[in-house]
C-alpha positions, 0 to 999 in steps of 0.5 A: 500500500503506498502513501497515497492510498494510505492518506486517502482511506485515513482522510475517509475515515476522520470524515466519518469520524467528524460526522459521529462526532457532530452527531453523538457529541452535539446530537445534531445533524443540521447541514447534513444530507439524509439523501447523501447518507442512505445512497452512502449505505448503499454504495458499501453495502453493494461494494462489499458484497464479497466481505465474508467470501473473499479475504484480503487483509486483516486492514480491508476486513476492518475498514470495510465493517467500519464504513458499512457500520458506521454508514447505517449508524448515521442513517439510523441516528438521522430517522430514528434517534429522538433527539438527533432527528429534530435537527434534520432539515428535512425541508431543505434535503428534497433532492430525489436521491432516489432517481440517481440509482437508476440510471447509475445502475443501468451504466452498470449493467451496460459497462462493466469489467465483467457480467457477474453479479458481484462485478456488476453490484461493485461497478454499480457501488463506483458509478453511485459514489460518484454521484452520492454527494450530489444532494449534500452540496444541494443541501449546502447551497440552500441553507447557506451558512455551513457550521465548522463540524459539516464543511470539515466532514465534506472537505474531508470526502473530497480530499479522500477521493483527491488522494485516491486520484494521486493513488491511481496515478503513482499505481500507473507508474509503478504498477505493470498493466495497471487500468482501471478506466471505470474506476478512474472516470467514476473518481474523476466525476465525483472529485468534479463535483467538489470543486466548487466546494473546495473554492470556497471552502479555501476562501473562507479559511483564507479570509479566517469567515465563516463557510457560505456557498452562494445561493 
């Protein structure tokens, strides 16, 4: 495992980590996206179809448990928890997630390494993550003023998936036929997606203000 890769998983996991912390330590989750949340869920749990089938390492093993436990625990907290759920903005979080599986999972039965349904359901999981943050930044842009705690968390998914790209690249250049077209695409779509984000988000750290995207 080289460098980059390392950073990556640990930038993923403090976001995750950031999001708990807001939730069980503030029992808040204003500024987050329930949308975003459930098409996460979704993401490893068709991802990590294989977790008790196939053995890699001690270090995959874990980090694939903690990212799907810790995904349908933020779920769970955001609908169910008393406390936790009456600082949904549930009237700001309306964009129809729903509708990005579809079309996410038709690409994946059109384009794929290989027509199994493990293969498939992971070619699926890359096309969705792609797209995944799409109603947190809607939800972002709406409400405008983003406490510490939410812009922290999305700046860390970006970054994650940044230092994934510089995994790829250092791979390429080390690794003999290393070529993963679908999975480059699909990570190149979503760091896309932040870069607005990350514009801003520099901006306001620059300037020492508080975070806030245009409406």
């Amino acid at each position: 495992m080289n460098i980059f890769r390392l950073a990556g998983d640990m930038t993923h996991l403090l976001s995750v980590l950031v999001l708990l912390l807001k939730i069980h330590t503030i029992k808040s989750c204003a500024g987050i996206s329930l949308k975003t949340q459930e098409l996460y869920a979704i993401v490893f749990a068709t991802r990590y179809l294989d977790i008790f089938t196939s053995y890699i390492s001690p270090y995959n093993t874990i980090m694939k448990l903690i990212f799907l436990g810790s995904s349908f625990s933020i779920v769970w907290y955001m609908r169910y928890h008393k406390i936790v759920r009456r600082s949904y903005d549930k009237d700001q979080d309306t964009f129809r997630h729903y509708i990005l599986m579809l079309p996410c999972l038709i690409l994946a039965l059109l384009i794929n390494e290989k027509f199994t349904f493990k293969e498939v359901m992971w070619t699926f999981s890359l096309y969705l993550e792609a797209v995944a943050i799409l109603p947190q930044l809607v939800l972002l842009q709406r409400t405008r003023n983003i406490d510490n705690l939410t812009g922290q968390y999305v700046f860390l998914l970006g970054a994650y998936r940044a230092l994934y790209i510089l995994n790829w690249i250092y791979r390429y250049f080390t690794e003999e036929h290393f070529v993963h077209w679908i999975t480059w695409i699909s990570g190149l779509v979503q760091t896309l997606l932040y870069a607005d984000f990350f514009y801003y988000y520099f901006q306001s750290w620059k300037k020492n203000v508080k975070l806030q995207l245009p409406a």
